[in-house]
N, C-alpha and C positions, 0 to 999 in steps of 0.2 A: 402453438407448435407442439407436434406430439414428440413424444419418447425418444424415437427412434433418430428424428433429427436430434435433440440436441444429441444421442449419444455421437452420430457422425458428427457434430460441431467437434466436439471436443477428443474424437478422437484424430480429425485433422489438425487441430491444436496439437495435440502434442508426438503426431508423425512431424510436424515443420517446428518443432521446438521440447524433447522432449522431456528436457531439466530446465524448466524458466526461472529465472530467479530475480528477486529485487535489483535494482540500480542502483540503491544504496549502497554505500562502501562501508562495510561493521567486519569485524572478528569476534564480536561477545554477546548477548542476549541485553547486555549493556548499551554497547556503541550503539547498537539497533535503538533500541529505546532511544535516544539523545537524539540519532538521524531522525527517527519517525512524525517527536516532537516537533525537531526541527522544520520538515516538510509543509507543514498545513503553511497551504495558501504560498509554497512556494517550490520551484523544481529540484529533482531530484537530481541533475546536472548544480544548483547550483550549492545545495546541499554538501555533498562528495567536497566541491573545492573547500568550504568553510572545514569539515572533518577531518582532511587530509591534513591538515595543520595543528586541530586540537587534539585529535587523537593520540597522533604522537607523544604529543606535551600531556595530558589529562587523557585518559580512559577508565577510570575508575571513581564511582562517586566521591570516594576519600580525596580522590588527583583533580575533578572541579570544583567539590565544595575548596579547595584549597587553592583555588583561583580565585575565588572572589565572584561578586557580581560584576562589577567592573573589568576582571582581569578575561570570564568568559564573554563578556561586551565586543572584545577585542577580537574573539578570533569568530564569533556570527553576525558582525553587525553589518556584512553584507546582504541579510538574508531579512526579508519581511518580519516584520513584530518582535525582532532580534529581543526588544529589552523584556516584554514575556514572558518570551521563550526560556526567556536566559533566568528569572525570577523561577519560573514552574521549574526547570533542570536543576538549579538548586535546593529547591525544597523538595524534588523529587529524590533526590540525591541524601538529604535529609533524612526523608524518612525510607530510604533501602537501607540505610546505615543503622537507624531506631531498630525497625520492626523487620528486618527481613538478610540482616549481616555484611549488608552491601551487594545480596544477590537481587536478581529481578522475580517477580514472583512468576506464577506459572498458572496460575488461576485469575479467571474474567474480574470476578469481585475484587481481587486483590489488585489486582492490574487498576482497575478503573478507580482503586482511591487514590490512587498516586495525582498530584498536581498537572492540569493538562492533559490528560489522560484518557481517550474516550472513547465509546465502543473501538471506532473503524482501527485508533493506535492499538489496541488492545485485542485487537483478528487480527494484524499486521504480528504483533508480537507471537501470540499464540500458535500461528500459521507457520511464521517463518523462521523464529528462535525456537521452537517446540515443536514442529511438526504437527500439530493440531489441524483437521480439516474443515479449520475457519474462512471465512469468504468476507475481505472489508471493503464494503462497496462504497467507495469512493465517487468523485463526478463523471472519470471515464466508463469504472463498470457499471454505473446507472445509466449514463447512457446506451453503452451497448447493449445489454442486458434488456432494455427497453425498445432500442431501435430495432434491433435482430429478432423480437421474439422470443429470446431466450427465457427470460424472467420478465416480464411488465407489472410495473409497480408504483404508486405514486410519492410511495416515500422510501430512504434510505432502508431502512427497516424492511420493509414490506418487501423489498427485490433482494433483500442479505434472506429473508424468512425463505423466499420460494426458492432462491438459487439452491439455497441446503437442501430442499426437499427436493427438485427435479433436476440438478445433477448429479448425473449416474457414480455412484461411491467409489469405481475405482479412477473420478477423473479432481474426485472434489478437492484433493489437498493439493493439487496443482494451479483450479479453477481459477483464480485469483488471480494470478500473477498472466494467465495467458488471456484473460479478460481486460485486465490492465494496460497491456503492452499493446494490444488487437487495438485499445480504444485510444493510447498514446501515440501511434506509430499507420494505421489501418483505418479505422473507424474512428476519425477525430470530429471534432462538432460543427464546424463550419460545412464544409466539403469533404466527407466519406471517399477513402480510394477504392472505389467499388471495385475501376479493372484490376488494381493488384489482389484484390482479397482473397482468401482463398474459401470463405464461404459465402462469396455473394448471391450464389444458387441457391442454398438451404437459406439464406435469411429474410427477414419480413417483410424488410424495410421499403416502402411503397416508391419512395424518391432516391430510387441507387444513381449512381453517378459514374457512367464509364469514360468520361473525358480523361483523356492524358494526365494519369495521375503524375508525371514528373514535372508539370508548369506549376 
C-alpha cells in the first residue's frame, strides 16, 4: 500500500470520527490504568459495568489497596481472571504508593514494571492519559492492520513498529483508537462489513464481503 492511501485511510477516519476515544469509562490516568488491566481477554462493555461500581467506592491506589484483595474480588469478579487481576491491581497500587506517590508514571520503562503491565496497557496509557502518539496493537488492530494493507506484520511488535513509521504524523496520536473501533464495529474477524465500510475501495483485503451487512 503506498503513502498516499494510507494518508486517504486515515483521513476518512477521522472526517467520520474526528475525536475517537476509548469505551472505557476512567476520570484519572488511574481509573485508566485499573480499566486497561482489567480488559485483557475481556470486553470493554463489560469492564465499564464492573467500574461504575468500584470507582465510586475506590479510585485511588490508597481507596483499593484499602479494599482488600477480597473486598476488590467483589466488585470484578464478573470479569475473566478477576482473582489476577485483582492480585496485580493491588500490588500495582503498592508500588504507585512506594515509588511514584500514588501517581501513574508517564514513562514506557516505568509503566511496564508495574504488575500486569505490558507493552499494549502501557501504549493504551501513554496514548490516552498523556497524549503520546503510541499505537497498542491489540487483536482487532492486527487484524486490520493486516487485512487492509495498512501495516502487514506477523507479530504484535512488528505491525505497532510499521504503523509508527507509515502513519502520516498528523493522524498517529488518533491512529489507535479509529483502528480499533474500524476493527470492533466494521472490520470484525468472522465476516468484514465490507458494504458499510467506508474504505473498502482503498483496502487490500482480497475476500471483501458485500452481503447485507445488517443480517
Amino acid at each position: 500500500m503506498n503513502s498516499s492511501i494510507r494518508r486517504e485511510i486515515f483521513a476518512r477516519f477521522r472526517a467520520a470520527n474526528p475525536h475517537p476515544a476509548t469505551e472505557l469509562e476512567y476520570n484519572s490516568p488511574f481509573e485508566l490504568l485499573v480499566a486497561v488491566a482489567l480488559s485483557a481477554q475481556a470486553t470493554d462493555k463489560s469492564v465499564n459495568l464492573a467500574t461504575r461500581k468500584l470507582f465510586p467506592r475506590a479510585s485511588t491506589p490508597e481507596a483499593i489497596l484499602a479494599l482488600g484483595e477480597e473486598g476488590l474480588k467483589e466488585y470484578i469478579k464478573s470479569i475473566g481472571l478477576y482473582k489476577t487481576k485483582a492480585r496485580n491491581i493491588l500490588a500495582t497500587c503498592r508500588m504507585l504508593i512506594e515509588q511514584y506517590g500514588g501517581k501513574v508514571p508517564r514513562t514506557r520503562e516505568q509503566l511496564e514494571e508495574l504488575p500486569g503491565v505490558g507493552r499494549k496497557t502501557a501504549n493504551v496509557l501513554l496514548n490516552t492519559a498523556f497524549g503520546q502518539p503510541t499505537i497498542a496493537v491489540d487483536t482487532h488492530i492486527f487484524r486490520v492492520a493486516n487485512r487492509t494493507g495498512i501495516a502487514r506484520g506477523k507479530s504484535v511488535l512488528e505491525v505497532e513498529s510499521k504503523l509508527l513509521k507509515c502513519v502520516p504524523k498528523e493522524f498517529r496520536h488518533d491512529a489507535h483508537h479509529w483502528l480499533i473501533l474500524h476493527g470492533r464495529y466494521t472490520c470484525v474477524a468472522r465476516k468484514p462489513k465490507c458494504a458499510i465500510c467506508l474504505i473498502s475501495d482503498l483496502c487490500e483485503y482480497e475476500s471483501k464481503n458485500f452481503e447485507d451487512a445488517a443480517r
